[in-house]
C-alpha positions as CSV (number, residue, x, y, z in Angstrom):
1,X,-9.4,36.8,-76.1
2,X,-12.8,35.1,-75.9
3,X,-14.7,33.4,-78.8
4,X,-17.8,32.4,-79.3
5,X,-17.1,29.0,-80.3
6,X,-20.0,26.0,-81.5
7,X,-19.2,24.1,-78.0
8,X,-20.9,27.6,-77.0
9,X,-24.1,27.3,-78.6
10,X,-27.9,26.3,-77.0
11,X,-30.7,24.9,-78.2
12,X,-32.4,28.6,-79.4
13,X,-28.9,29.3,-81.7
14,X,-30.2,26.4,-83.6
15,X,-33.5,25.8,-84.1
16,X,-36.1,26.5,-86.8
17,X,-39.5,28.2,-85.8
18,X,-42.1,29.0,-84.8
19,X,-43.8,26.2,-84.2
20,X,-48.8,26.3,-83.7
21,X,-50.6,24.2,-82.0
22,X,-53.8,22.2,-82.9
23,X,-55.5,19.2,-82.0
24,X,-56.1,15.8,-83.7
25,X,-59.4,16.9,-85.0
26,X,-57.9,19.3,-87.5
27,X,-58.2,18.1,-91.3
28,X,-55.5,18.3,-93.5
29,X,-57.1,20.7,-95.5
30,X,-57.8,23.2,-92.9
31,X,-54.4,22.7,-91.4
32,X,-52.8,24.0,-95.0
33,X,-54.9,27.2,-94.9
34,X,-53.3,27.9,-90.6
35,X,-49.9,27.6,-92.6
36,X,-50.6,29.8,-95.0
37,X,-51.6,32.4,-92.9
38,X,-48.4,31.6,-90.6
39,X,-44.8,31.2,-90.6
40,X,-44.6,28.6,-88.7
41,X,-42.5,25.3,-89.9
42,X,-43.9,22.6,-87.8
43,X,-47.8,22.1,-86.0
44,X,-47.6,20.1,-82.8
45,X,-50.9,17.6,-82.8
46,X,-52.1,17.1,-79.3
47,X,-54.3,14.5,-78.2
48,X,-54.8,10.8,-77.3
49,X,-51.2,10.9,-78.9
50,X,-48.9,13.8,-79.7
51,X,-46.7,14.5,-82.7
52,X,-45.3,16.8,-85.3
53,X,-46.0,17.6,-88.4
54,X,-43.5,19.4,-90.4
55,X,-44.9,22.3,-93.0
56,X,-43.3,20.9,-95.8
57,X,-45.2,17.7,-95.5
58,X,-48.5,19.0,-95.5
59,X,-48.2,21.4,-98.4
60,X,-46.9,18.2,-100.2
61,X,-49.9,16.5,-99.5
62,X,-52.1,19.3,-100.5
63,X,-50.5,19.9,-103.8
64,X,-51.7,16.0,-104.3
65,X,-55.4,16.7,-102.8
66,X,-54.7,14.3,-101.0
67,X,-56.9,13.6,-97.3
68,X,-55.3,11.6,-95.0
69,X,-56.4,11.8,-91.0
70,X,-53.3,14.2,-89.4
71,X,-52.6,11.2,-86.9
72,X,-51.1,9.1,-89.9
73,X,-48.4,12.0,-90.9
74,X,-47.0,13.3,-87.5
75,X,-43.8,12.4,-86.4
76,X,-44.3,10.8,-82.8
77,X,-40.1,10.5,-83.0
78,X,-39.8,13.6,-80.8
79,X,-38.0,14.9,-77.3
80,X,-38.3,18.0,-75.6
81,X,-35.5,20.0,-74.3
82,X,-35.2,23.5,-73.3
83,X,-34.0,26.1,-75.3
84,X,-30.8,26.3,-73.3
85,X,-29.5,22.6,-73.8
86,X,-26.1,22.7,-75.3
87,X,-25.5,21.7,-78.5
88,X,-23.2,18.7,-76.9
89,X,-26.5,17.1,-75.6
90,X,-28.5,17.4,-78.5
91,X,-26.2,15.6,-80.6
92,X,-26.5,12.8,-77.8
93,X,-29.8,12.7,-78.8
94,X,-29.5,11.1,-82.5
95,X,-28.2,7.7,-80.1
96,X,-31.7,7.8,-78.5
97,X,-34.0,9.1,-81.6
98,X,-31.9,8.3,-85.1
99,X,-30.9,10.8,-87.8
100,X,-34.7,11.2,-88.5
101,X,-35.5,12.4,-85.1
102,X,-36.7,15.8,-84.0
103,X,-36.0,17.5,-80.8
104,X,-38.5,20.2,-80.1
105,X,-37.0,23.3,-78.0
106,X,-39.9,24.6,-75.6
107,X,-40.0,27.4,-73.1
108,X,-42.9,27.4,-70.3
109,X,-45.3,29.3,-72.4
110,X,-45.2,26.6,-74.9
111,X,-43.1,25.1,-77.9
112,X,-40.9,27.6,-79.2
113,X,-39.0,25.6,-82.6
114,X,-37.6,22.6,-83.7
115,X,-34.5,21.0,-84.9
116,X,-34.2,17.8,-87.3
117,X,-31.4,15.7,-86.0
118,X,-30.5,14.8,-89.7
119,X,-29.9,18.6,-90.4
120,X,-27.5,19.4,-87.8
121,X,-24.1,18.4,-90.3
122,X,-25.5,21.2,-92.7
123,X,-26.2,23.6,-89.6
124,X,-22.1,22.9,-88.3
125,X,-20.5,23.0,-91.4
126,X,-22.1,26.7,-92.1
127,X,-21.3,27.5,-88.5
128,X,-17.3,26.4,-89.3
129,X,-17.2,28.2,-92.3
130,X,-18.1,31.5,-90.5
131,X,-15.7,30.4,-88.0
132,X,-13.0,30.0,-90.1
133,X,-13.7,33.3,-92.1
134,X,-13.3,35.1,-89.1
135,X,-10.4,32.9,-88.6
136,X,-8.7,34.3,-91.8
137,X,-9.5,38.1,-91.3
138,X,-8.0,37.9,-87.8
139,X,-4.7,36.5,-89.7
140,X,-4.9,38.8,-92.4
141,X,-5.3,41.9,-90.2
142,X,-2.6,41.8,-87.4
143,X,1.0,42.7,-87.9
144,X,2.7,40.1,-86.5
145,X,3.5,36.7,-87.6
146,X,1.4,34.0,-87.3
147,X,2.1,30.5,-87.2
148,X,-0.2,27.5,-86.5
149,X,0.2,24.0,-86.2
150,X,-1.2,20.7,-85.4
151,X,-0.6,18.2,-82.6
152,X,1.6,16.0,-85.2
153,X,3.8,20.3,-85.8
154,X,2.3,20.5,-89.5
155,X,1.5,23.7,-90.0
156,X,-2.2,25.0,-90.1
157,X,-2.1,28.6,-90.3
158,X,0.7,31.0,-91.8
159,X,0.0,34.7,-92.3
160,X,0.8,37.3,-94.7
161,X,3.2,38.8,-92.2
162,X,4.7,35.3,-91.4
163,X,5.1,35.1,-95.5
164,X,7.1,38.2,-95.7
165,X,9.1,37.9,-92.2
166,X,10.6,34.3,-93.5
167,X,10.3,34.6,-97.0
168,X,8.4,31.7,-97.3
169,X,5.2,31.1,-99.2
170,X,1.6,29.7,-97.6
171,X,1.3,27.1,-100.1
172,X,5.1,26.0,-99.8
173,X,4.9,25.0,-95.9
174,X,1.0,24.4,-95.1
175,X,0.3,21.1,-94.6
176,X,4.4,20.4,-94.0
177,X,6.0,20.0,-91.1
178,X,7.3,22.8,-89.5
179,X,10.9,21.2,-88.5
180,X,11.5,21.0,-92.6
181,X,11.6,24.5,-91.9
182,X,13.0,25.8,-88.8
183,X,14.9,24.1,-85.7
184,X,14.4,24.7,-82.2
185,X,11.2,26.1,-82.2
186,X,9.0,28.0,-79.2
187,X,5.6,26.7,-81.0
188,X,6.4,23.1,-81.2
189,X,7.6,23.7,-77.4
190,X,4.6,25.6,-76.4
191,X,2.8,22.4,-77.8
192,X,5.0,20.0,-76.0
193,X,5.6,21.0,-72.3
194,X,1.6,23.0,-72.5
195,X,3.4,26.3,-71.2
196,X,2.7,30.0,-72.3
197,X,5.6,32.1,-73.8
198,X,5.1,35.7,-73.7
199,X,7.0,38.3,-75.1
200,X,10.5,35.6,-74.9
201,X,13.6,36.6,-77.6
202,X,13.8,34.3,-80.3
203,X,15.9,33.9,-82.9
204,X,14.5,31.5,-85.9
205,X,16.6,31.4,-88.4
206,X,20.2,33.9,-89.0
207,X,20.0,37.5,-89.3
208,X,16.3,37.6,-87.9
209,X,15.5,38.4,-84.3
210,X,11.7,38.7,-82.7
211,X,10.0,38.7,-79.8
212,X,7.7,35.8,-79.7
213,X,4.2,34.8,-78.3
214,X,3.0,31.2,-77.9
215,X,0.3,28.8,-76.1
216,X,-0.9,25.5,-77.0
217,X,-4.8,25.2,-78.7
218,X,-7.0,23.2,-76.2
219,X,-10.3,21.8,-77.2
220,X,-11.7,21.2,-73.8
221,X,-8.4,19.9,-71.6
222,X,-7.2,18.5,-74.7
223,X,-4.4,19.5,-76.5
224,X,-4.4,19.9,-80.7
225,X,-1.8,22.3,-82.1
226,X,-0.1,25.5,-81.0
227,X,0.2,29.1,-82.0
228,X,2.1,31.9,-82.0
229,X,2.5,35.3,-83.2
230,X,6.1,37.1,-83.4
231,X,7.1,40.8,-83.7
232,X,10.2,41.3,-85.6
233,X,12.8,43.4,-83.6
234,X,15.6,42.7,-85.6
235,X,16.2,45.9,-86.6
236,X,16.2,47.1,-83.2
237,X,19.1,44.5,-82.5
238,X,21.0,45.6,-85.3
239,X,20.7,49.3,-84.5
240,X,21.6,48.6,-80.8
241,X,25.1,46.5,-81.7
242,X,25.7,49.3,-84.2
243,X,25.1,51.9,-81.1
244,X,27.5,49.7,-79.1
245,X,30.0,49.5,-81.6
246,X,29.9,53.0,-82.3
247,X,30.3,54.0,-78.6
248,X,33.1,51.9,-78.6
249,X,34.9,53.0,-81.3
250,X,34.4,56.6,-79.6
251,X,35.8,55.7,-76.3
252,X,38.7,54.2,-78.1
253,X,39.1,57.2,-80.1
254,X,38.8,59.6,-77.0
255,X,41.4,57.3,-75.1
256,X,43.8,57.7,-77.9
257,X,43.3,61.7,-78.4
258,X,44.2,61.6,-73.9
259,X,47.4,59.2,-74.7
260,X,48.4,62.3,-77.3
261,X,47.7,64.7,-74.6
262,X,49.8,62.6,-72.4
263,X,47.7,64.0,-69.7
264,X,48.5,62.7,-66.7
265,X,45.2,64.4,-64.7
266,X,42.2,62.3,-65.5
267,X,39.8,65.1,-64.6
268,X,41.7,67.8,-66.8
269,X,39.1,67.0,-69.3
270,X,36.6,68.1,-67.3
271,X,36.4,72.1,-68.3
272,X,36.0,74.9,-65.7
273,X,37.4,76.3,-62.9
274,X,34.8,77.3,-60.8
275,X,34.3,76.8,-56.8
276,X,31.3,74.6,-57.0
277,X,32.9,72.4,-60.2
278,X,36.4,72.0,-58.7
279,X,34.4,71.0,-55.1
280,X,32.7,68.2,-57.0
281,X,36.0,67.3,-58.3
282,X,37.7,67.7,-55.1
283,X,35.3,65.3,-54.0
284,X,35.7,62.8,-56.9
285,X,39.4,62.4,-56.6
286,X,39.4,61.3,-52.8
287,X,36.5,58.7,-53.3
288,X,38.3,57.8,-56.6
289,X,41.1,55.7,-54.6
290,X,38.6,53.7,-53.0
291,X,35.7,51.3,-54.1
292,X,33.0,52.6,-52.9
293,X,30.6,53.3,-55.1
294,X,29.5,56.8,-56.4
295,X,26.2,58.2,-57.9
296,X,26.7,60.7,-59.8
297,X,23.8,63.1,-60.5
298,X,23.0,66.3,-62.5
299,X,21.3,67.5,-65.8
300,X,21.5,66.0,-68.6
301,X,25.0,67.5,-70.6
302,X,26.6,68.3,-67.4
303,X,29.6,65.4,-68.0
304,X,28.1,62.3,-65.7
305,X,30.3,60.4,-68.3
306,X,33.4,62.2,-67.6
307,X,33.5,62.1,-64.3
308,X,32.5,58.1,-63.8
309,X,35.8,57.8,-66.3
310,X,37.5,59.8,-64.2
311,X,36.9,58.5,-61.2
312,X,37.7,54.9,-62.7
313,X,41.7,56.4,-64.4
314,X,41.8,58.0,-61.1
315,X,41.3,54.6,-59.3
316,X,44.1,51.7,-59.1
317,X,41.5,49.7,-61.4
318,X,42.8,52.5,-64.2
319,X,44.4,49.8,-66.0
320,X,41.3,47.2,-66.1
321,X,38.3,47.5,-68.4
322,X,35.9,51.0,-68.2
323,X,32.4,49.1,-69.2
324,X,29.5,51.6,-70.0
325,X,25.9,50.6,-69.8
326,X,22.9,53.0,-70.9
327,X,20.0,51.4,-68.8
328,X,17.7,53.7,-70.8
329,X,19.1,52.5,-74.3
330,X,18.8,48.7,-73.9
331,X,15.4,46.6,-74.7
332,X,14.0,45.3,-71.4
333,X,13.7,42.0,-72.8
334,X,17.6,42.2,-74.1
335,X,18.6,44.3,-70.6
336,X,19.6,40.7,-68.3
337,X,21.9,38.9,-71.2
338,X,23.1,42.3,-71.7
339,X,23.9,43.0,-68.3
340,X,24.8,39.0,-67.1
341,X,25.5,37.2,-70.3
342,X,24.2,33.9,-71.7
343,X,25.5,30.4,-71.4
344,X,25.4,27.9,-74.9
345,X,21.7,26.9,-75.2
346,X,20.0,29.2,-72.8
347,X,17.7,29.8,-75.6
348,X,16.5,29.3,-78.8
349,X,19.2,30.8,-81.2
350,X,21.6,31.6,-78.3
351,X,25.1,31.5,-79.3
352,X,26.6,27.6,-78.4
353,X,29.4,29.4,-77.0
354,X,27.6,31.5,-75.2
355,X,28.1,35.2,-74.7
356,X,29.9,37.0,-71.4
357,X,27.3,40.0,-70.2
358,X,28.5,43.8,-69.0
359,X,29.5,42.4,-65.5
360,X,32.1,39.7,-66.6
361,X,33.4,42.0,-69.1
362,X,34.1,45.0,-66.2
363,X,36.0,42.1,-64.0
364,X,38.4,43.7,-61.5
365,X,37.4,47.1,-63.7
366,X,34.1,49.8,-63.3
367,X,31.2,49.7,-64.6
368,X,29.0,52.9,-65.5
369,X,25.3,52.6,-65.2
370,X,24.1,55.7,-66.7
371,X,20.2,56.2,-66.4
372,X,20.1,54.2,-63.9
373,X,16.8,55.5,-62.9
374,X,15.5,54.2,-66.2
375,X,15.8,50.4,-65.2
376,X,13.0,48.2,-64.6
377,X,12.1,46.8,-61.2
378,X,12.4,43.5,-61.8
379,X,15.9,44.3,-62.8
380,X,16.8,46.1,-60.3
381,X,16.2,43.5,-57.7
382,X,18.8,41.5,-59.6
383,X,21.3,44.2,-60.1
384,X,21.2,44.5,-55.7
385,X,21.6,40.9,-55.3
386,X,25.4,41.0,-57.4
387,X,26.1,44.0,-55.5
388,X,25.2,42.0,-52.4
389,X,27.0,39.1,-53.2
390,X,29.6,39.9,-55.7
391,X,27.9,36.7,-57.8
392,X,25.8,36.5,-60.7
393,X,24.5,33.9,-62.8
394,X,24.3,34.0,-67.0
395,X,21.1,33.5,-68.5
396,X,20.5,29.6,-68.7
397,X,23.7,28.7,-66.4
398,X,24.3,27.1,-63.4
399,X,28.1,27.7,-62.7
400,X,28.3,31.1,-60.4
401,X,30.6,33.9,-61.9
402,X,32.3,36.1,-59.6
403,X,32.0,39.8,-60.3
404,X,34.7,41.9,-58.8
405,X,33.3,45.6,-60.1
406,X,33.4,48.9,-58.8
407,X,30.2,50.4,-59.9
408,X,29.6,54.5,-60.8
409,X,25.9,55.3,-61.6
410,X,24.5,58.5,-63.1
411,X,21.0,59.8,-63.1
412,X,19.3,63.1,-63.8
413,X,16.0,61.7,-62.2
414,X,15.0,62.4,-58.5
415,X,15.2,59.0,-57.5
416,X,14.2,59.7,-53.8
417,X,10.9,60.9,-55.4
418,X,10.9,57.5,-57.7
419,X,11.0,55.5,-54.5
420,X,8.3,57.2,-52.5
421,X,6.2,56.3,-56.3
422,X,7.3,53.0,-56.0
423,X,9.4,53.4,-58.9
424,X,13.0,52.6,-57.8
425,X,14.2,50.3,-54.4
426,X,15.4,52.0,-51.9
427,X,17.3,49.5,-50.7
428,X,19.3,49.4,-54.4
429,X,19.5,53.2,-53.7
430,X,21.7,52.9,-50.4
431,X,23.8,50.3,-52.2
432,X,24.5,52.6,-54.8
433,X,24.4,56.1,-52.9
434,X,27.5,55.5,-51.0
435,X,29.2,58.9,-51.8
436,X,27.0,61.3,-54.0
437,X,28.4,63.4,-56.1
438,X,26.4,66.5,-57.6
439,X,27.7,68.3,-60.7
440,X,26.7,71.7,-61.1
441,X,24.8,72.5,-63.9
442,X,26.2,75.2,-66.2
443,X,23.9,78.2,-64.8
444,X,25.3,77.8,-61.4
445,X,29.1,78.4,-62.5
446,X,28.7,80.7,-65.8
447,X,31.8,82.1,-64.9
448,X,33.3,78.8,-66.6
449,X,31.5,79.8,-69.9
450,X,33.6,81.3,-71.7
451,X,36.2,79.0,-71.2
452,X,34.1,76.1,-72.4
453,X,33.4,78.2,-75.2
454,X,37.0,78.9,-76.1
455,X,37.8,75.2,-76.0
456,X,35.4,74.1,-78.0
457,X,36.3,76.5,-80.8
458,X,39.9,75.6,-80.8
459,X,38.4,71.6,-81.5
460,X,36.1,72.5,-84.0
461,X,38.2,74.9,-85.6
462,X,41.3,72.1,-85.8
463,X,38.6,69.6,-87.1
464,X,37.2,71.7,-89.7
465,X,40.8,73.0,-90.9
466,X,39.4,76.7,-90.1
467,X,41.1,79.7,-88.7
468,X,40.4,80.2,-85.4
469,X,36.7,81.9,-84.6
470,X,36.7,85.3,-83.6
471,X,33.5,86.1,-81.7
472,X,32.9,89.9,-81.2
473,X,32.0,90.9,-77.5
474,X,28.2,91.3,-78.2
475,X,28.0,87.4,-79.2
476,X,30.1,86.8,-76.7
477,X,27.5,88.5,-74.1
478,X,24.7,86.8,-75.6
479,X,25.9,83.6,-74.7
480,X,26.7,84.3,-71.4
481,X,23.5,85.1,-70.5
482,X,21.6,82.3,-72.2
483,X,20.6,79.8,-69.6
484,X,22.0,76.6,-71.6
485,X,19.3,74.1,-70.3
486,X,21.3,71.5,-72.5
487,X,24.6,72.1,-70.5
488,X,27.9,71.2,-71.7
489,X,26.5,69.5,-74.5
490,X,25.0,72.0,-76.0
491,X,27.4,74.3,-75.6
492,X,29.5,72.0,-77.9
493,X,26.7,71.7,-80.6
494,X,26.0,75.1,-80.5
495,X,30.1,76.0,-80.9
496,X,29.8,74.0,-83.5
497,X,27.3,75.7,-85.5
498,X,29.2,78.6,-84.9
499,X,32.2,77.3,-86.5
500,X,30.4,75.6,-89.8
501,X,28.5,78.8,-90.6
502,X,30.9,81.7,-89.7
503,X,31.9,83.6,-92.7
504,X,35.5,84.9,-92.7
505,X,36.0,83.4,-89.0
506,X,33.4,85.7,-87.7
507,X,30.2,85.0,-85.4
508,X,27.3,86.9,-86.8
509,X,23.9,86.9,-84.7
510,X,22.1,85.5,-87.3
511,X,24.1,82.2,-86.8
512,X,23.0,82.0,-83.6
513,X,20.2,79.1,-83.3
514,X,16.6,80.9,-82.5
515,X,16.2,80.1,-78.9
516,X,19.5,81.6,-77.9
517,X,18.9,85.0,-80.3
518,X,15.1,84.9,-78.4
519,X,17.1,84.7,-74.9
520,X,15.8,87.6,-72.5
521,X,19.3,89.7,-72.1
522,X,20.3,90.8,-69.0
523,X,22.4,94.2,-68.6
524,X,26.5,92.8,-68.6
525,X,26.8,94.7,-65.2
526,X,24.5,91.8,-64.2
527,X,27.3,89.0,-64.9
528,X,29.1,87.1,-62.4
529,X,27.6,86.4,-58.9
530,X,25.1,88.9,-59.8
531,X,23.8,87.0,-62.7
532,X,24.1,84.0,-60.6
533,X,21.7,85.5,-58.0
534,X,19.7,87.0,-61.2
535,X,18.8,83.8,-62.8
536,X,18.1,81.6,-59.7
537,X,15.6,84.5,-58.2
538,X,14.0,84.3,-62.0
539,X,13.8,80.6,-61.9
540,X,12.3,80.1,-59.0
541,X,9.5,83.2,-59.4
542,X,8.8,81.0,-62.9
543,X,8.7,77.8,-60.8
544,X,6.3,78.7,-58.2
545,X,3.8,81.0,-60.4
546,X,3.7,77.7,-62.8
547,X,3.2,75.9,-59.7
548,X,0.4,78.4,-58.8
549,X,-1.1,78.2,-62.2
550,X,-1.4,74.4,-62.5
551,X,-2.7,74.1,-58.7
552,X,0.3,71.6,-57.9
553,X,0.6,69.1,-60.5
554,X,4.4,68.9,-61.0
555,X,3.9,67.2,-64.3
556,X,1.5,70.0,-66.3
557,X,4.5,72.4,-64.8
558,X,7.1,71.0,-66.0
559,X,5.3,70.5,-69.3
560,X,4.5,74.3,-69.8
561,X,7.9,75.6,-68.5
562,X,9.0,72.7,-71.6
563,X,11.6,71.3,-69.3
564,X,11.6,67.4,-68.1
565,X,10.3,66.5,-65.2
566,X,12.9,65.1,-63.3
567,X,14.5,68.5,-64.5
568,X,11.6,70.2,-62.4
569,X,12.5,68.0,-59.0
570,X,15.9,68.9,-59.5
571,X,15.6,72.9,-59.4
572,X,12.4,72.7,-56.6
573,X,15.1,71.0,-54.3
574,X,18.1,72.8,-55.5
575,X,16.5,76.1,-55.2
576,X,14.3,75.1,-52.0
577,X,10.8,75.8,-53.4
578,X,7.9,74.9,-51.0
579,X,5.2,74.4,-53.4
């Protein structure tokens, strides 16, 4: 941000004017009556000698009718300087000419103003008021907290926002010391070691997170005071453990509903029996017994999950710990400790004891990086370096920790397409693309429809204490011929919908949510392979005249066909379009 400050202004920012000419002949009378037809504040006499005479003084004299020669009442205490000296060297001056000096600013074509050495104090203080007003609006406008301080950490400036974030009243900490308040402080360390902070986690006080801002205040190389602004993200924290725990307590649950089962099949959970489903499984069970690792890929609702737990019951790591990460869930700024852990101290409100990351957990175990194409760069180039070298570090530690980890990635992005953008390493991309798996997406096997469907009604009906759902054929035909862009998943929220609203245990079409009931039908002669063929043909004449409408650009396409765009890359290569 750049100010303009008073080290900033000249000579012209300053001075009073305009300033006449005359000579020494002029009388005093006939001088008043140039003024009053001017608006000029000053008359520089030249002759044998040259001086100033200031308008003030020579309507004083006239008011007293008194004639003195102009000689007597000019001011011969003058230097010239040009209207860009700064206002640095004109202060110089008053050392050279006194506090009743006057430096006269002049351009080529003559003298432009003045400025009385003895009025510059008046002339600074206005200029630091309107400095600090603007000061105070600044404050009072953004939505972080602000906090100011001095070179001896009293605090200077404390916002509104910083009021409300820490509870804590202007006129109870200004002028204090900012340790009375708060330990271990990114200001007071901004001010201390001269370093800028940006956008580092902080945790001030308990129960508050932010993300904090800081630089030392310089006044030329010299250091005064510190500030810094910080964005409150605690909720985000909060809502992130609560996400965690809740996961948690859903993998426990769905661990304890397979114990019941006593299934002895990891992958029986995965529902269907179609060729291209049971080939992907097929495929999962024989890299299951190794440690390789797998990316998984498909649509989003397809069963990534599933199968990257299935892989890891199927493994002999079954018994060790099954660690899930969402790389699109977790704060970029929270993503490293999340990922590598923290060690006592590594910053400011860091656990003492420190805090294991997602690796150390998943020790001799798996760990699932789902969206993996959602991960930033930066960490990606630390994610290849523990798959490299099966060692990472925490955050703040020195001591090496040894990650033995059999890694499953998902992604419903085209991450070949990401690397050509620049978007995802290739070389992370052969590190994790040892054996990829693709899961069929729901439209390519609809023959397992009506199985999913039948499961799901047997859960929902069990949860719901219903009877079970009886859906009448033409339902029944509706559904298979809706495209279910939401796979698996929706199938399951949909079922579910089903089951709350049926009446009596039966499926009426007006339960059915709007974009299935909209659903172009096909004839049921059409279902099976035929419906197969149907649906890819219709898909890819939709692809390519969307294509043909928005002259190439794969984003606008994917926006007016309303599916993602990674969904887009998916079907062009699945389908081999050419656009």
């Amino acid at each position: 941000m750049a100010l303009v400050g008073v080290q900033d202004l000249s000579a012209s920012d300053i001075m009073r004017g305009p300033v006449i000419t005359q000579d020494t002949n002029i009388s005093l009378q006939e001088l008043q009556q140039k003024l009053q037809k001017s608006l000029a504040v000053a008359v520089l006499i030249k002759g044998e000698e040259m001086g100033l005479v200031l308008r003030e003084r020579v309507i004083e004299l006239s008011e007293k009718h008194q004639e003195v020669p102009i000689t007597e009442i000019m001011t011969k205490n003058i230097l010239p300087v040009q209207s860009t000296a700064a206002l640095e060297d004109i202060i110089s001056l008053i050392n050279v000419l006194g506090e009743e000096g006057i430096v006269m600013v002049e351009e080529d074509k003559g003298p432009e103003g003045i400025i009385i050495l003895k009025d510059l104090m008046s002339l600074l203080w206005d200029k630091v008021k309107v400095t600090e007003g603007r000061l105070k609006s600044v404050l009072d406008s953004v939505s972080e907290a602000i906090t100011i301080i001095d070179n001896n950490d009293k605090v200077v400036g404390w916002n509104y926002k910083a009021q409300s974030l820490y509870n804590i009243k202007s006129e109870e900490i200004l002028g204090k010391t900012i340790s009375s308040f708060f330990t271990n402080l990114v200001v007071t360390e901004a001010r201390k070691s001269m370093k800028e902070y940006k956008d580092t986690y902080h945790k001030p006080c308990h129960d508050t997170h932010v993300l904090i801002n800081a630089t030392p205040i310089k006044v030329g190389e010299e250091v005064v005071g510190s500030v810094s602004s910080e964005r409150d993200i605690t909720e985000t924290v909060y809502l992130h453990r609560e996400l965690t725990k809740a996961s948690s307590q859903v993998r426990k649950l769905e661990k304890a509903i397979s114990k019941i089962g006593e299934q002895k099949d990891p992958f029986t959970k995965i529902i269907g029996k179609s060729k291209k489903l049971q080939d992907a499984i097929k495929m999962a069970k024989r890299v299951a017994v190794t440690n390789a690792s797998v990316l998984i890929r498909g649509e989003s609702g397809t069963g990534k999950e599933l199968f990257a737990e299935a892989i890891h019951q199927e493994s002999n790591r079954k018994d060790k710990p099954f660690v899930v990460i969402n790389c699109g869930a977790i704060p970029a700024t929270l993503f490293e400790s999340e990922l590598f852990g923290y060690s006592g101290g590594a910053f400011t409100g860091a656990d003492k004891k420190g805090k294991p990351g997602k690796f150390e957990i998943a020790h001799s175990g798996t760990i699932f990086l789902d969206e993996i194409g959602e991960m930033q760069l930066d960490m990606q180039v630390k994610l290849l370096r523990v798959l490299q070298n099966k060692v990472f570090y925490r955050v703040g530690g020195r001591e090496p920790v040894h990650a033995d980890v059999r890694v499953v990635a998902a992604t419903n992005r085209n991450l070949e397409d990401m690397i050509l953008q620049g978007l995802f390493r290739k070389d992370l991309y052969y590190r994790l693309n040892v054996v990829s798996l693709d899961i069929p997406h729901l439209r390519e096997r609809r023959e397992d429809i009506s199985d999913t469907i039948f499961i799901f009604v047997k859960e929902f009906c069990s949860l719901y204490s219903k009877e079970l759902l009886k859906i009448s054929p033409d339902i029944m035909t509706i559904l298979l011929n809706y495209s279910w862009p939401g796979n698996v998943r929706e199938v399951r929220n949909v079922v579910e919908r089903l089951v709350i609203l049926a009446e009596d245990g039966v499926v009426k079409k007006e339960h059915l949510p709007e974009e299935i009931k909209g659903y172009r039908m096909v004839q049921q002669s059409e279902l099976g392979s035929n419906l197969i063929e149907e649906t890819e043909r219709t898909e890819r004449q939709m692809i390519l005249k969307t294509l043909e409408d928005c002259e190439g650009n794969k984003s606008k396409t994917a926006k007016t066909l309303g599916i993602p765009r990674s969904t887009l890359y998916y079907k062009i290569k699945v389908l081999n379009i050419q656009p």
